[in-house]
C-alpha positions in Angstrom: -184.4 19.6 -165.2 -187.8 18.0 -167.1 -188.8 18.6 -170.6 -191.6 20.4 -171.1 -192.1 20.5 -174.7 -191.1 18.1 -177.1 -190.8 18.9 -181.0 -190.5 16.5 -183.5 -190.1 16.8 -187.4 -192.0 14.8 -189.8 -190.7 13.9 -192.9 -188.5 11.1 -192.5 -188.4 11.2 -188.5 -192.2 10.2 -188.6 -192.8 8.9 -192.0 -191.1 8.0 -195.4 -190.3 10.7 -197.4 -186.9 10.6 -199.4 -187.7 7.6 -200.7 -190.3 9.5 -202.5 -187.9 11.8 -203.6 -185.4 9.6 -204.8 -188.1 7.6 -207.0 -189.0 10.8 -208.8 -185.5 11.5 -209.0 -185.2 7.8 -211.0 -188.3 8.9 -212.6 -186.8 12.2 -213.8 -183.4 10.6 -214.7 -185.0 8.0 -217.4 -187.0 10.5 -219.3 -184.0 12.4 -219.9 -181.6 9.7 -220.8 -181.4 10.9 -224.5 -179.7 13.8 -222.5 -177.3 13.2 -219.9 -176.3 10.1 -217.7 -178.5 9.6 -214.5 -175.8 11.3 -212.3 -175.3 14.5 -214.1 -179.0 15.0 -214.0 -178.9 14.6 -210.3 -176.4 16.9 -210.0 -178.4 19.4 -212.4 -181.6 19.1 -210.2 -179.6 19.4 -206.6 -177.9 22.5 -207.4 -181.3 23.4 -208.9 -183.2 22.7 -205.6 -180.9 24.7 -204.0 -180.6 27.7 -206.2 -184.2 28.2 -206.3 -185.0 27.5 -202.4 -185.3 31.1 -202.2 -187.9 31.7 -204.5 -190.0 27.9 -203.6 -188.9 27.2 -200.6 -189.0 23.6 -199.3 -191.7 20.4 -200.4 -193.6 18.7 -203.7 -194.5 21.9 -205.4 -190.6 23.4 -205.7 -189.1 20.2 -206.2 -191.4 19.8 -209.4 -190.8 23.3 -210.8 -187.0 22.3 -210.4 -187.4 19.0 -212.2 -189.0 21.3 -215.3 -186.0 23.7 -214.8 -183.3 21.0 -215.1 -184.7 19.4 -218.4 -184.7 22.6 -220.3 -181.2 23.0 -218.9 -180.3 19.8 -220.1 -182.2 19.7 -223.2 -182.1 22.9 -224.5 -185.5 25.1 -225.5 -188.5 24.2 -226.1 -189.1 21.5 -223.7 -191.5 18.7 -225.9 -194.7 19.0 -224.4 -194.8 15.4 -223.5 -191.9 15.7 -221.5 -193.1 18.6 -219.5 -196.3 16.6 -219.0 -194.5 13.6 -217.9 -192.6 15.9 -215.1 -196.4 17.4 -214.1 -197.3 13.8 -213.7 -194.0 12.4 -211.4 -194.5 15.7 -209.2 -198.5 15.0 -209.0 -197.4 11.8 -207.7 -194.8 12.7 -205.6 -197.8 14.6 -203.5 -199.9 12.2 -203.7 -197.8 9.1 -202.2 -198.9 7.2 -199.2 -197.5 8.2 -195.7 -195.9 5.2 -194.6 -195.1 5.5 -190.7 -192.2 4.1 -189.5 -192.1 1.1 -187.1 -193.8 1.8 -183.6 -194.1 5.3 -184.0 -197.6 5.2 -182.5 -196.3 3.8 -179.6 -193.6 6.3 -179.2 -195.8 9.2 -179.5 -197.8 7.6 -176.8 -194.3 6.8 -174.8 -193.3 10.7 -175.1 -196.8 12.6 -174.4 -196.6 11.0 -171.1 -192.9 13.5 -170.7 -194.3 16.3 -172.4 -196.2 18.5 -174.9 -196.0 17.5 -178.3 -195.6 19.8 -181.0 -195.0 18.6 -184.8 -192.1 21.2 -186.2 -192.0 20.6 -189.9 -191.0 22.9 -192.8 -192.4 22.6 -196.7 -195.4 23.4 -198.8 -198.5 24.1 -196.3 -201.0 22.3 -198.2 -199.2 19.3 -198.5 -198.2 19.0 -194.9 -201.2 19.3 -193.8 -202.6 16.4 -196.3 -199.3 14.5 -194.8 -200.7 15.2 -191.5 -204.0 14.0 -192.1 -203.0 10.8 -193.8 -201.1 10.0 -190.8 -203.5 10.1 -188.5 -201.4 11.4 -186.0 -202.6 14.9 -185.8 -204.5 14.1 -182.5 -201.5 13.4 -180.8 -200.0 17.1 -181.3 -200.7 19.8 -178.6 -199.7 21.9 -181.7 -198.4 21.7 -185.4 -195.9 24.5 -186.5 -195.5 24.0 -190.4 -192.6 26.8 -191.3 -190.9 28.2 -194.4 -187.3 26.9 -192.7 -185.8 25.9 -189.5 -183.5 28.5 -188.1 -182.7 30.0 -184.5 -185.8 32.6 -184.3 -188.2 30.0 -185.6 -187.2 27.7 -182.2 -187.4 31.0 -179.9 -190.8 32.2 -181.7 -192.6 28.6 -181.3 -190.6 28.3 -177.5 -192.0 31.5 -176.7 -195.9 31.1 -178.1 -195.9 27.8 -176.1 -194.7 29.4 -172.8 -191.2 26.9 -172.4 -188.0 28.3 -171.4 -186.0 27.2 -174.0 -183.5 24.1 -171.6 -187.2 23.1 -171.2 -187.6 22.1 -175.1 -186.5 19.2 -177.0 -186.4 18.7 -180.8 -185.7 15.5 -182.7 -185.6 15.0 -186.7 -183.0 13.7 -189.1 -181.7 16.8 -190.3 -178.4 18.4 -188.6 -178.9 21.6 -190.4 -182.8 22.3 -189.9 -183.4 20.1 -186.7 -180.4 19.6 -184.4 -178.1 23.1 -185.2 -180.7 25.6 -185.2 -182.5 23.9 -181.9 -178.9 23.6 -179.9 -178.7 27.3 -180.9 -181.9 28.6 -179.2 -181.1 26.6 -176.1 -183.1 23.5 -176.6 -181.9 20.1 -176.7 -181.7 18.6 -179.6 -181.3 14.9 -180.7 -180.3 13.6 -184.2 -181.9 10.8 -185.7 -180.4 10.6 -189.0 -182.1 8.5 -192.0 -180.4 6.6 -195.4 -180.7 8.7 -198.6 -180.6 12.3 -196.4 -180.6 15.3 -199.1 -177.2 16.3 -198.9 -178.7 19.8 -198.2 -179.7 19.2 -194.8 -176.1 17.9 -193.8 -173.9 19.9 -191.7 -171.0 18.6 -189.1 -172.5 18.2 -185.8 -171.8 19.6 -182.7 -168.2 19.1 -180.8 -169.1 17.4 -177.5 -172.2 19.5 -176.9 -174.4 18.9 -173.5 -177.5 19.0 -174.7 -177.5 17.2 -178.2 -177.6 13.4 -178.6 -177.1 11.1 -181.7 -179.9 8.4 -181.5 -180.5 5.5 -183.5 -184.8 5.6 -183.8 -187.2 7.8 -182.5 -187.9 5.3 -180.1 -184.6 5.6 -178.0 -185.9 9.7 -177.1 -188.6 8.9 -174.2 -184.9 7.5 -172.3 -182.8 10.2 -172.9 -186.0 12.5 -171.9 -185.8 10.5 -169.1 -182.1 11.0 -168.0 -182.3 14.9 -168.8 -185.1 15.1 -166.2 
């Protein structure tokens, strides 16, 4: 059975991104050593991020309006202004970091549009996607870019649908279990897990039992094979 569409993430399946994350994290941590120890303000700012997904959703913009929600947690009120204006500054350079490509991805891209379609599935602040997209310089690659509030069941079926696949015709690959791999398997795509050192714990989940259509791979690189042996 061929592929006929291949999705892939972006942030850290195409390019760097905790890292990013985890420097603003530091970042965050040392201005508010007077506080708390560096690990109870990570703890603060994860449960944080996640409380106020909801209301921010995913990317930069959020992750910066938690920072600023965490410090007055830890801190107490009023924030010194210097202190919110240090946050301001480590999110304004959170969104502005360099995309940094992993290794050969170039070539890969080039390896799997031979198979299939290509469309970039990523989820996270519009805006800055799109600038991530751009930096890149892979946007030409894409048969289409799907940037989404999250990654759940419907969103696969909706963007299988709107590019005319059957959904065992679909692949997606991306480091996260919960938003890439689960969600995909669940629409009836294939779905295989590239996982990445540093992962937000958010995006973990247990993977699949034994499943026929997901595979655990160790780079990006190792997909155009498995597309390969599906077909």
């Amino acid at each position: 059975m061929p592929i006929d569409l291949i999705c892939l993430d972006a942030d850290d399946t195409l390019w760097h991104n905790m890292r990013h994350f985890s420097a603003t994290e530091d970042a965050l941590a040392a201005m508010l050593r007077p506080f708390a120890d560096a690990h109870i303000v990570r703890e603060k700012l994860e449960a944080c991020e996640t409380r106020n997904l909801g209301l921010y959703g995913y990317g930069a913009k959020g992750f910066t309006l938690s920072m600023i929600e965490t410090a007055t947690e830890l801190c107490g009120e009023p924030l010194p202004g210097t202190m919110v204006s240090d946050i301001l500054d480590a999110g304004r350079t959170l969104l502005a970091h360099p995309v940094q490509l992993f290794d050969g991805i170039a070539d890969t891209l080039e390896a799997l549009a031979r198979r299939g379609n290509l469309v970039l599935v990523t989820k996270g602040d519009l805006l800055h996607q799109e600038a991530k997209l751009a930096a890149s310089g892979l946007g030409d690659r894409f048969h289409g870019v799907e940037i989404v509030s999250d990654k759940k069941p419907e969103t696969f079926a909706r963007i299988f649908a709107r590019h005319g696949v059957a959904p065992d015709r679909a692949i997606m690959a991306g480091d996260s279990m919960r938003s890439d791999v689960l969600p995909a398997l669940e629409a009836g795509a294939w779905a295989a897990f590239i996982p990445q050192p540093g992962a937000w714990a958010h995006e973990s989940a247990e993977p699949p039992s034994h499943h026929p259509r997901f595979r655990q791979l160790g780079r990006l690189a190792e997909l155009p094979d498995w597309i390969d042996a599906i077909g």
